[in-house]
N, C-alpha and C positions, 0 to 999 in steps of 0.2 A: 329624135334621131341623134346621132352619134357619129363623128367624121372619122370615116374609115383608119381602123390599124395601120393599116399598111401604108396609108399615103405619110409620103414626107415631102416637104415641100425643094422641091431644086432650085440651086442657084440662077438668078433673071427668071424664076417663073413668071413672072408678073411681066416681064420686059414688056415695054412698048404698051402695055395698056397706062390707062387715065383714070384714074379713079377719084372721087368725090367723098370727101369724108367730112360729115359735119360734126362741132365738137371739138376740134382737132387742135386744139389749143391746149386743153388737158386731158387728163386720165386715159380709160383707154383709146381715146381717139388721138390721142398723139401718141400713144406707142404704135397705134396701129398704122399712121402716116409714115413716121421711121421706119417700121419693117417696109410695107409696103413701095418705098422707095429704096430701101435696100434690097430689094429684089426685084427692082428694073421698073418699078411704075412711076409713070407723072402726077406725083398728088395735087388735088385743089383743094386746100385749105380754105376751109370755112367754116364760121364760128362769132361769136359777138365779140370779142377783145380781140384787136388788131396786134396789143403788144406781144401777148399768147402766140398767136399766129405765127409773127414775127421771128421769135422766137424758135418756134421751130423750123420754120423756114430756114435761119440761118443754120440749124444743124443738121439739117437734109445737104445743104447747099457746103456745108464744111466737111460733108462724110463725104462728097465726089457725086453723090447719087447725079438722077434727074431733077433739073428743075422745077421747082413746086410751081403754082401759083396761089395766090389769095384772094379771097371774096370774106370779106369782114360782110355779117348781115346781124339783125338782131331779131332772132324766130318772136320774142314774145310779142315784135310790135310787125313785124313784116306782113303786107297783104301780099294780095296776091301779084298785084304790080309791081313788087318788088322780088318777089321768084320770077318774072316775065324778064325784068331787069336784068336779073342776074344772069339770068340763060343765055340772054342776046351778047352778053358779053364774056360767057365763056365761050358761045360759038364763034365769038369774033379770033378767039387764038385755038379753039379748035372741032374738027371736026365730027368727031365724037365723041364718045362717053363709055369707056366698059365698065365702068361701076358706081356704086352710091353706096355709102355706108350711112343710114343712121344711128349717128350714135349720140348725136346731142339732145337732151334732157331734163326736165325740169323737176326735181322732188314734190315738191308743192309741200302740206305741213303734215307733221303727224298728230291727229285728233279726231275722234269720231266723226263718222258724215252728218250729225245732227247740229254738232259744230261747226261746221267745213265751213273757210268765208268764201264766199261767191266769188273774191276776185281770183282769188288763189286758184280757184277751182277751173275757172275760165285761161288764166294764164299757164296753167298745167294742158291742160287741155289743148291751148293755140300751141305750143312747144312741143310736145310729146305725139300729139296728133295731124293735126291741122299744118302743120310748117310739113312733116313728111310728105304729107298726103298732097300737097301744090308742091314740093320740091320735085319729087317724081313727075306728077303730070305735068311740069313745063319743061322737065329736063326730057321726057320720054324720046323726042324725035331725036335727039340726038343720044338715047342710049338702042334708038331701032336701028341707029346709023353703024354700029357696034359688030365685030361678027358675032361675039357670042358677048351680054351683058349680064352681070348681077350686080341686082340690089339686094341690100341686105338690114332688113331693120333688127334693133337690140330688143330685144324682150327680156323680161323679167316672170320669175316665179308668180310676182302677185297677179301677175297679167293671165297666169292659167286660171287660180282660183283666188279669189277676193281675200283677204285680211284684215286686222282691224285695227283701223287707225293709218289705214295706207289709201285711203281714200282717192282722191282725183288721180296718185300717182297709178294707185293699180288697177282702174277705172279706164287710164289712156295707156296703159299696155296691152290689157285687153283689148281697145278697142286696134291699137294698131298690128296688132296680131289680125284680128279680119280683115284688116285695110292689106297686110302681105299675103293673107291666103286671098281677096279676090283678084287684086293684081295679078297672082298666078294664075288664078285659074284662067280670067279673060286672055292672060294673054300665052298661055302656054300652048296653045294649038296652031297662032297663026304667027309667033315671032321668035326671036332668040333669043328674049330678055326672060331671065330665070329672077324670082322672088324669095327669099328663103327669108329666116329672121333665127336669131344666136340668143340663147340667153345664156349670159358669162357667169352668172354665180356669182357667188361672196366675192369682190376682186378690193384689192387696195387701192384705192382713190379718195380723191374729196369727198365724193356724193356717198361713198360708202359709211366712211366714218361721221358727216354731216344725221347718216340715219341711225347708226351704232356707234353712239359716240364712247361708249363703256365699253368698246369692242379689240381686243389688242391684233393690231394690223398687220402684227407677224402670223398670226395666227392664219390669214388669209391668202389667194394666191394672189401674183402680181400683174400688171396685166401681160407684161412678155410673157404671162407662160398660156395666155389663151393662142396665144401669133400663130400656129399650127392651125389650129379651128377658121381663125378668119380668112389665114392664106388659102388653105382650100376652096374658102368660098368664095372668093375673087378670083382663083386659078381658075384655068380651063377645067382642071380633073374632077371638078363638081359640075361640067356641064351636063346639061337635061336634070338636074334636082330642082324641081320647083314646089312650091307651095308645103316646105316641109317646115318643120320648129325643130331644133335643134336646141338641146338643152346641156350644159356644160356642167350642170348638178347631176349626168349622171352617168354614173362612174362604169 
Protein backbone atom coordinates (compact mmCIF):
# COMPACT_ATOMS: atom_id res chain seq x y z
CA UNK A 1 0.00 0.00 0.00
CA UNK A 2 0.68 3.53 -0.34
CA UNK A 3 -0.18 6.54 2.34
CA UNK A 4 -2.65 8.59 1.00
CA UNK A 5 -2.04 11.78 -1.57
CA UNK A 6 -3.80 13.96 0.23
CA UNK A 7 -2.80 13.36 3.73
CA UNK A 8 -0.31 16.04 5.14
CA UNK A 9 0.45 15.83 8.45
CA UNK A 10 -0.70 19.00 10.82
CA UNK A 11 1.01 20.90 13.25
CA UNK A 12 0.72 18.68 17.13
CA UNK A 13 -0.77 15.83 15.19
CA UNK A 14 0.97 13.58 17.34
CA UNK A 15 0.19 15.85 20.52
CA UNK A 16 -0.29 14.19 23.72
CA UNK A 17 0.41 10.70 22.42
CA UNK A 18 3.66 8.37 23.58
CA UNK A 19 5.24 6.66 21.31
CA UNK A 20 8.07 4.01 21.61
CA UNK A 21 10.82 3.96 19.17
CA UNK A 22 13.49 1.31 19.24
CA UNK A 23 16.74 2.17 17.35
CA UNK A 24 16.39 5.72 18.21
CA UNK A 25 19.97 6.54 18.72
CA UNK A 26 20.58 6.51 14.96
CA UNK A 27 19.37 6.56 11.37
CA UNK A 28 15.94 6.40 10.86
CA UNK A 29 14.82 5.92 14.33
CA UNK A 30 16.31 9.14 15.40
CA UNK A 31 14.99 11.18 12.68
CA UNK A 32 11.80 9.64 13.37
CA UNK A 33 12.04 10.45 17.47
CA UNK A 34 12.75 14.40 16.39
CA UNK A 35 9.79 14.56 14.07
CA UNK A 36 7.65 12.72 16.26
CA UNK A 37 8.37 15.14 19.08
CA UNK A 38 8.10 17.93 16.89
CA UNK A 39 4.75 17.27 16.46
CA UNK A 40 3.54 16.96 19.95
CA UNK A 41 4.62 13.25 21.02
CA UNK A 42 6.38 12.03 24.18
CA UNK A 43 9.19 9.77 22.80
CA UNK A 44 10.81 6.80 24.82
CA UNK A 45 13.93 6.22 23.46
CA UNK A 46 15.24 2.94 23.24
CA UNK A 47 18.19 1.46 21.97
CA UNK A 48 21.73 -0.30 23.13
CA UNK A 49 24.02 3.02 23.34
CA UNK A 50 22.98 5.21 26.07
CA UNK A 51 25.26 7.94 24.69
CA UNK A 52 23.27 7.77 21.22
CA UNK A 53 20.21 8.13 23.18
CA UNK A 54 21.39 10.72 25.09
CA UNK A 55 22.19 12.59 22.47
CA UNK A 56 19.06 12.86 21.19
CA UNK A 57 17.47 13.42 23.99
CA UNK A 58 19.34 16.44 24.56
CA UNK A 59 18.06 17.85 21.02
CA UNK A 60 14.42 16.94 21.58
CA UNK A 61 14.85 18.58 24.92
CA UNK A 62 16.76 21.86 23.20
CA UNK A 63 14.19 22.23 20.30
CA UNK A 64 11.19 23.02 23.36
CA UNK A 65 9.48 19.77 22.42
CA UNK A 66 8.07 17.05 25.11
CA UNK A 67 10.14 15.48 27.17
CA UNK A 68 11.54 12.16 26.03
CA UNK A 69 12.35 9.52 28.13
CA UNK A 70 15.06 6.64 27.93
CA UNK A 71 15.30 2.89 28.39
CA UNK A 72 18.97 1.90 27.07
CA UNK A 73 18.30 -2.27 26.50
CA UNK A 74 20.52 -4.53 24.42
CA UNK A 75 17.94 -6.76 22.04
CA UNK A 76 20.78 -9.14 21.21
CA UNK A 77 21.11 -10.36 24.78
CA UNK A 78 17.78 -9.14 26.39
CA UNK A 79 15.12 -12.08 27.56
CA UNK A 80 12.20 -11.90 28.12
CA UNK A 81 12.76 -10.53 31.90
CA UNK A 82 14.12 -7.85 30.81
CA UNK A 83 11.07 -6.71 28.33
CA UNK A 84 8.84 -7.51 31.72
CA UNK A 85 11.50 -4.96 33.25
CA UNK A 86 11.23 -2.60 31.07
CA UNK A 87 7.36 -2.38 30.83
CA UNK A 88 7.02 -2.24 34.67
CA UNK A 89 9.11 0.77 34.50
CA UNK A 90 7.68 2.58 31.77
CA UNK A 91 4.32 2.10 33.44
CA UNK A 92 5.70 3.44 36.44
CA UNK A 93 5.79 7.20 34.53
CA UNK A 94 3.05 6.28 32.34
CA UNK A 95 -0.16 5.07 31.78
CA UNK A 96 -0.20 4.17 28.23
CA UNK A 97 1.31 3.62 25.16
CA UNK A 98 -0.15 4.98 21.59
CA UNK A 99 2.75 3.50 19.71
CA UNK A 100 5.78 1.23 19.02
CA UNK A 101 7.92 1.79 16.18
CA UNK A 102 10.22 -1.02 15.30
CA UNK A 103 12.85 0.04 13.84
CA UNK A 104 15.95 -1.45 15.54
CA UNK A 105 17.85 -4.03 13.47
CA UNK A 106 20.48 -6.32 13.02
CA UNK A 107 22.40 -6.79 9.28
CA UNK A 108 23.92 -9.98 10.21
CA UNK A 109 26.61 -10.88 7.22
CA UNK A 110 26.52 -10.90 3.54
CA UNK A 111 27.26 -14.64 2.22
CA UNK A 112 25.55 -17.61 1.05
CA UNK A 113 23.14 -19.57 3.66
CA UNK A 114 25.62 -22.67 3.14
CA UNK A 115 28.08 -20.37 4.72
CA UNK A 116 25.89 -18.56 7.16
CA UNK A 117 27.66 -18.80 10.99
CA UNK A 118 25.13 -20.06 13.37
CA UNK A 119 25.95 -17.34 15.68
CA UNK A 120 25.15 -14.57 13.37
CA UNK A 121 22.21 -16.23 12.21
CA UNK A 122 20.79 -16.70 15.75
CA UNK A 123 21.74 -13.02 16.71
CA UNK A 124 19.92 -11.69 13.73
CA UNK A 125 17.23 -13.51 14.38
CA UNK A 126 17.00 -12.54 18.52
CA UNK A 127 17.26 -8.71 17.08
CA UNK A 128 15.16 -8.40 14.05
CA UNK A 129 12.56 -11.05 15.33
CA UNK A 130 12.34 -12.15 18.70
CA UNK A 131 13.15 -8.66 20.66
CA UNK A 132 9.80 -7.27 18.53
CA UNK A 133 7.76 -10.12 19.09
CA UNK A 134 8.37 -9.86 23.52
CA UNK A 135 8.49 -5.94 23.15
CA UNK A 136 5.00 -5.96 21.92
CA UNK A 137 3.55 -8.69 24.05
CA UNK A 138 4.76 -7.05 27.37
CA UNK A 139 4.07 -3.60 26.33
CA UNK A 140 0.48 -4.82 24.86
CA UNK A 141 -1.71 -3.87 28.17
CA UNK A 142 -0.53 -0.74 28.10
CA UNK A 143 -0.94 -0.12 24.31
CA UNK A 144 -4.93 -1.67 24.98
CA UNK A 145 -4.85 1.13 27.57
CA UNK A 146 -4.43 3.65 24.37
CA UNK A 147 -7.51 5.13 22.66
CA UNK A 148 -6.46 4.29 19.37
CA UNK A 149 -2.69 2.50 19.23
CA UNK A 150 -0.13 1.56 16.37
CA UNK A 151 2.49 -0.46 16.05
CA UNK A 152 4.42 -0.30 13.41
CA UNK A 153 7.34 -2.85 12.28
CA UNK A 154 10.19 -1.74 9.46
CA UNK A 155 10.15 -4.22 6.69
CA UNK A 156 12.38 -4.69 4.06
CA UNK A 157 12.10 -5.78 0.21
CA UNK A 158 14.09 -8.92 1.10
CA UNK A 159 11.50 -9.70 3.58
CA UNK A 160 8.92 -10.09 0.55
CA UNK A 161 11.09 -12.20 -1.58
CA UNK A 162 14.44 -14.04 -0.60
CA UNK A 163 17.97 -12.72 -2.15
CA UNK A 164 21.23 -14.01 -2.21
CA UNK A 165 23.42 -13.55 0.13
CA UNK A 166 20.99 -11.70 2.51
CA UNK A 167 20.40 -14.51 4.42
CA UNK A 168 19.21 -14.45 8.25
CA UNK A 169 18.62 -10.60 7.46
CA UNK A 170 15.83 -11.36 4.89
CA UNK A 171 14.92 -14.58 6.70
CA UNK A 172 13.72 -12.14 9.90
CA UNK A 173 12.05 -9.61 7.81
CA UNK A 174 10.10 -12.14 6.52
CA UNK A 175 9.41 -13.71 9.36
CA UNK A 176 8.45 -10.31 11.05
CA UNK A 177 6.18 -9.29 8.47
CA UNK A 178 3.86 -12.58 9.66
CA UNK A 179 4.48 -11.71 13.26
CA UNK A 180 2.59 -7.81 12.06
CA UNK A 181 -0.11 -9.52 9.88
CA UNK A 182 -1.08 -11.92 12.94
CA UNK A 183 -0.92 -9.32 15.46
CA UNK A 184 -3.48 -7.68 13.27
CA UNK A 185 -5.50 -10.07 12.59
CA UNK A 186 -6.02 -11.32 16.32
CA UNK A 187 -6.41 -8.25 17.35
CA UNK A 188 -8.36 -6.31 14.93
CA UNK A 189 -11.95 -7.38 15.76
CA UNK A 190 -11.80 -6.95 19.42
CA UNK A 191 -9.26 -3.77 20.25
CA UNK A 192 -7.87 -0.50 19.07
CA UNK A 193 -4.35 -1.39 18.56
CA UNK A 194 -3.84 -1.34 14.69
CA UNK A 195 -0.42 -3.24 13.16
CA UNK A 196 0.98 -2.15 9.98
CA UNK A 197 4.79 -2.37 8.92
CA UNK A 198 6.77 0.37 6.36
CA UNK A 199 9.39 -0.63 4.21
CA UNK A 200 11.40 2.74 3.66
CA UNK A 201 13.63 1.80 0.76
CA UNK A 202 17.09 2.75 -0.19
CA UNK A 203 17.35 5.47 2.77
CA UNK A 204 20.87 7.03 3.85
CA UNK A 205 22.12 5.58 7.05
CA UNK A 206 24.76 3.36 8.51
CA UNK A 207 23.12 0.06 7.91
CA UNK A 208 22.59 1.21 4.33
CA UNK A 209 26.08 2.00 3.36
CA UNK A 210 27.33 -1.03 5.91
CA UNK A 211 25.32 -3.17 2.95
CA UNK A 212 26.34 -0.91 -0.29
CA UNK A 213 29.32 0.22 0.78
CA UNK A 214 30.18 1.05 -3.37
CA UNK A 215 27.02 2.91 -3.07
CA UNK A 216 27.05 6.91 -3.45
CA UNK A 217 24.62 8.19 -0.45
CA UNK A 218 23.64 11.05 -2.45
CA UNK A 219 22.10 9.08 -4.71
CA UNK A 220 19.51 7.89 -2.01
CA UNK A 221 16.68 9.40 -0.04
CA UNK A 222 17.21 10.74 3.55
CA UNK A 223 15.36 9.52 6.18
CA UNK A 224 13.40 13.16 6.79
CA UNK A 225 11.90 12.57 3.60
CA UNK A 226 10.11 9.24 4.62
CA UNK A 227 8.56 11.65 7.97
CA UNK A 228 5.16 11.87 5.97
CA UNK A 229 4.78 8.00 5.77
CA UNK A 230 5.62 7.38 9.50
CA UNK A 231 3.54 10.32 10.78
CA UNK A 232 0.41 8.94 9.20
CA UNK A 233 0.98 5.96 10.78
CA UNK A 234 1.19 7.08 14.31
CA UNK A 235 -1.54 9.79 13.59
CA UNK A 236 -5.05 9.13 14.22
CA UNK A 237 -5.69 9.62 10.07
CA UNK A 238 -4.42 5.97 9.66
CA UNK A 239 -6.88 4.69 12.15
CA UNK A 240 -8.74 1.29 11.33
CA UNK A 241 -5.54 0.36 8.65
CA UNK A 242 -4.36 -2.80 10.01
CA UNK A 243 -2.56 -5.62 8.90
CA UNK A 244 -1.38 -3.89 5.71
CA UNK A 245 2.53 -3.47 4.19
CA UNK A 246 3.20 -0.46 3.00
CA UNK A 247 6.03 -0.18 0.68
CA UNK A 248 8.02 3.25 0.01
CA UNK A 249 9.82 1.48 -3.24
CA UNK A 250 6.72 2.22 -4.76
CA UNK A 251 6.31 5.06 -6.40
Amino acid sequence: MKIPESFFPAPNCLANKIILITGAGDGIGRVAAKTFAAYGATVILVGRTLAKLESVYDEIEAAGHPQPAIFPINFESAKEVQFIEMCDAIHQEFDHIDGILHNAADLGQSTTLANYAADVWTRCMQVNVTAPFLLTKTLMPLLLAAPNASVLFTGSSVGYKGRAYWGAYAASKAAAENIMQTFADELEETTHVRVNSINPGATRTKMRAAAYPGEDPTTVKTPEELMRDYLYLMGDESVGVTGQQFDRTVQ
